[in-house]
C-alpha angles and dihedrals in degrees: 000000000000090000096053093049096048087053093050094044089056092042093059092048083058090060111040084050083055087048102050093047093048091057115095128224149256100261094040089106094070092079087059097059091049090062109277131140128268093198121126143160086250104053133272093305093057125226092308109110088042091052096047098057086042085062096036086054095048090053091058099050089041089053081042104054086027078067109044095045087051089052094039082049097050094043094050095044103032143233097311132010083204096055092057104048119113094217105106124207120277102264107252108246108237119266119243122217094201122101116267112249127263122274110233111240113246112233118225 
């Protein structure tokens, strides 16, 4: 199950990467004004409200598999990766009441 959510989840980051550089921007109008043409294969408007709700789409499925392999994960790991490690902490050294000694003086 882990595997198929992990292909679908980079799958999705393909796309949306697809989408987001399909999409035109704000100043791809200018070519227009100059005299060029507004023709394209997706209607005057272009491709962009298509391409908008595709995005939007492949946001969703990539939230919603970013969620489930983080909870499949923690479910099959634990509550803490650092409660569970067999390292201990570094004993502390005892601490000495006594002054600390002198510091010779250095001679010029």
């Amino acid at each position: 199950m882990t595997y198929f959510i992990t292909f679908i989840h980079v799958l999705t980051c393909l796309l949306i990467v697809a989408a987001v550089l399909l999409q035109s921007g704000k100043g791809a109008e200018t070519g227009v004004m100059i005299g060029g043409s507004s023709q394209s294969m997706f209607g005057a408007q272009g491709a962009t409200p298509f391409l908008s709700k595709l995005t939007v789409v492949l946001a969703t499925v990539f939230m919603v598999t970013s969620l489930s392999l983080a909870l499949i994960k923690q479910n099959a790991v634990g509550p803490s990766l650092l409660l569970n490690s067999p390292v201990k902490a570094l004993p502390t050294p005892p601490v000495s009441s006594a002054p600390a000694p002198p510091v010779p003086a250095k001679k010029p």
